[in-house]
MARMARRO-290757 format. One line per 8 residues: for each residue x, y, z of C-alpha. Coordinates in nm, 4 decimals. Layout:
BEGIN
X Y Z ~ ... $
END
This chain:
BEGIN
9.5851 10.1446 23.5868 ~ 9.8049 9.8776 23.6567 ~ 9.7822 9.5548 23.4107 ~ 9.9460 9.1853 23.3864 ~ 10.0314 9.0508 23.1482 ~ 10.0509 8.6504 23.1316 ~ 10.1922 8.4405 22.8868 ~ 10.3354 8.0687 22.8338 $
10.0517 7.8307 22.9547 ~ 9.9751 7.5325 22.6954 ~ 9.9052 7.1471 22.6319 ~ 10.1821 6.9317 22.7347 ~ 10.2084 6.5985 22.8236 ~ 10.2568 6.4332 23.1939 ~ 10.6271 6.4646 23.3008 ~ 10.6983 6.7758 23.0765 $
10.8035 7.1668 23.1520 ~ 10.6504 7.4739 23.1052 ~ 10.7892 7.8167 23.1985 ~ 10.4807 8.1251 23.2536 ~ 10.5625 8.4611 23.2768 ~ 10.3897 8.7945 23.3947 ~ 10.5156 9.1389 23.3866 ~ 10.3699 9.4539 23.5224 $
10.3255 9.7592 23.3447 ~ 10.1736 10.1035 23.4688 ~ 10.2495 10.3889 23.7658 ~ 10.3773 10.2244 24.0651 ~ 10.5566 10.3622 24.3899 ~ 10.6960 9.9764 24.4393 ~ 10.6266 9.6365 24.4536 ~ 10.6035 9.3707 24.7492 $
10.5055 9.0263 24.7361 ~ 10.4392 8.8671 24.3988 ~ 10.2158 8.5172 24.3790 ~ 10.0769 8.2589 24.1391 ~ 9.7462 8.1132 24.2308 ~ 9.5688 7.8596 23.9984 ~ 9.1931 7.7677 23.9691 ~ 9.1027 7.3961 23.8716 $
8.8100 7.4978 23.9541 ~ 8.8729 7.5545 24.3277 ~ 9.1479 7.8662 24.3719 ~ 9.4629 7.7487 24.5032 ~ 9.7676 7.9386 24.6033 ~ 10.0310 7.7742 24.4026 ~ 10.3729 8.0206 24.5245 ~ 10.4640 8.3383 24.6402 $
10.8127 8.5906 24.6274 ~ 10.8636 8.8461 24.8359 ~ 11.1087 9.1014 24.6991 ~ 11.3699 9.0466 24.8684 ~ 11.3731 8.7230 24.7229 ~ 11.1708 8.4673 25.0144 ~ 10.9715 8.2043 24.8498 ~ 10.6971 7.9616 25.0261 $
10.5374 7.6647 24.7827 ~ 10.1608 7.5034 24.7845 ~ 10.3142 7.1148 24.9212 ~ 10.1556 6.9850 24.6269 ~ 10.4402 7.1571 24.4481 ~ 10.7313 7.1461 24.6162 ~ 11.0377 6.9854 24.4592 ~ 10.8450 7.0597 24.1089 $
10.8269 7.4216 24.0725 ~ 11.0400 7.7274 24.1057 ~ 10.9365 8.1351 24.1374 ~ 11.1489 8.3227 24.0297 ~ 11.1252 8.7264 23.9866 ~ 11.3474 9.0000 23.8346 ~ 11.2580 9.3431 24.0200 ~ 11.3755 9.5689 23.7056 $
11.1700 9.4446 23.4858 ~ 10.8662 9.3887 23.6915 ~ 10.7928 9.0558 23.5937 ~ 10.7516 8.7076 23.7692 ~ 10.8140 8.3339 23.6628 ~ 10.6724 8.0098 23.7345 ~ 10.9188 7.7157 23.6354 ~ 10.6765 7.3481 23.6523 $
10.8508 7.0528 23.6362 ~ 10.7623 6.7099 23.6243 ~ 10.4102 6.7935 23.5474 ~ 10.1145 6.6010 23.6202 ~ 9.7180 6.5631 23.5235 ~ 9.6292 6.7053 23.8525 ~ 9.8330 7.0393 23.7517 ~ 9.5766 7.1289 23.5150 $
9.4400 7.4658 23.5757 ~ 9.4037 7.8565 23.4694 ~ 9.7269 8.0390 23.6291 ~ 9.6759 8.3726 23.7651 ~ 9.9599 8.5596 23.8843 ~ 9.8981 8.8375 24.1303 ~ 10.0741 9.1705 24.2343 ~ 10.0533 9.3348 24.6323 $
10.1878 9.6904 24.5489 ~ 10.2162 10.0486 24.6920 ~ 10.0261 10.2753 24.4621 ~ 10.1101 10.6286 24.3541 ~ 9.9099 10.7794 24.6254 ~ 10.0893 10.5175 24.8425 ~ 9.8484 10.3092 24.9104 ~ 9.8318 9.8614 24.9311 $
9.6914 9.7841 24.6311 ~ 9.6502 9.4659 24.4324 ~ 9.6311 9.3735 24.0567 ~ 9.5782 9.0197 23.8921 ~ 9.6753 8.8939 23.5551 ~ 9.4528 8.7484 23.3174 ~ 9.4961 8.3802 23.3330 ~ 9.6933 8.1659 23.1218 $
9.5447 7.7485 23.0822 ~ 9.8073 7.5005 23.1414 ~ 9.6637 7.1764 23.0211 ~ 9.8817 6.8208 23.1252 ~ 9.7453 6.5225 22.9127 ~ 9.8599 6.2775 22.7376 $
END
């Protein structure tokens, strides 16, 4: 019932930015913790928000790239910096929510491919 929707992944070349988006759409009592996780082809968590705003970083990112979220529109952001070959991967972002019912329950985006090549 509840769909992501990804966008902004791409080719760019090694030192460049990209900015990726997701926003959430659907019934919803509220949201908690919002994440992006990529898959190169191992799955790696790549950052997480909480709402109140707490963020944590994958170490091979840190200093690089920024989450970012804005609660009344129900979306999340992934600023990359500085990006390099080994950043190459399908980015999922991923939602921990309280359903209707109010239950946890947990809904992934689609993947975007971010490509860094020269």
């Amino acid at each position: 019932q509840v769909q992501l929707v990804e966008s902004g992944g791409g080719l760019v070349q090694p030192g460049g930015s990209l900015r990726l988006s997701c926003a959430a759409s659907g019934s919803m009592f509220s949201i908690n913790d919002m994440a992006w996780y990529r898959q190169a082809p191992g799955r790696e968590l790549v950052a997480t928000i909480t709402r109140s705003g707490n963020t944590n970083y994958a170490d091979s990112v840190k200093g690089r790239f920024t989450i970012s979220r804005d609660n009344a529109k129900n979306t999340v952001y992934l600023q990359m910096n500085s990006l390099k070959p080994e950043d190459t991967a399908v980015y999922y972002c991923n939602l921990k929510y309280i359903n209707t019912q109010r239950y946890s329950a947990t809904a992934w985006g689609q993947g975007t491919l971010v490509t860094v090549s020269s």
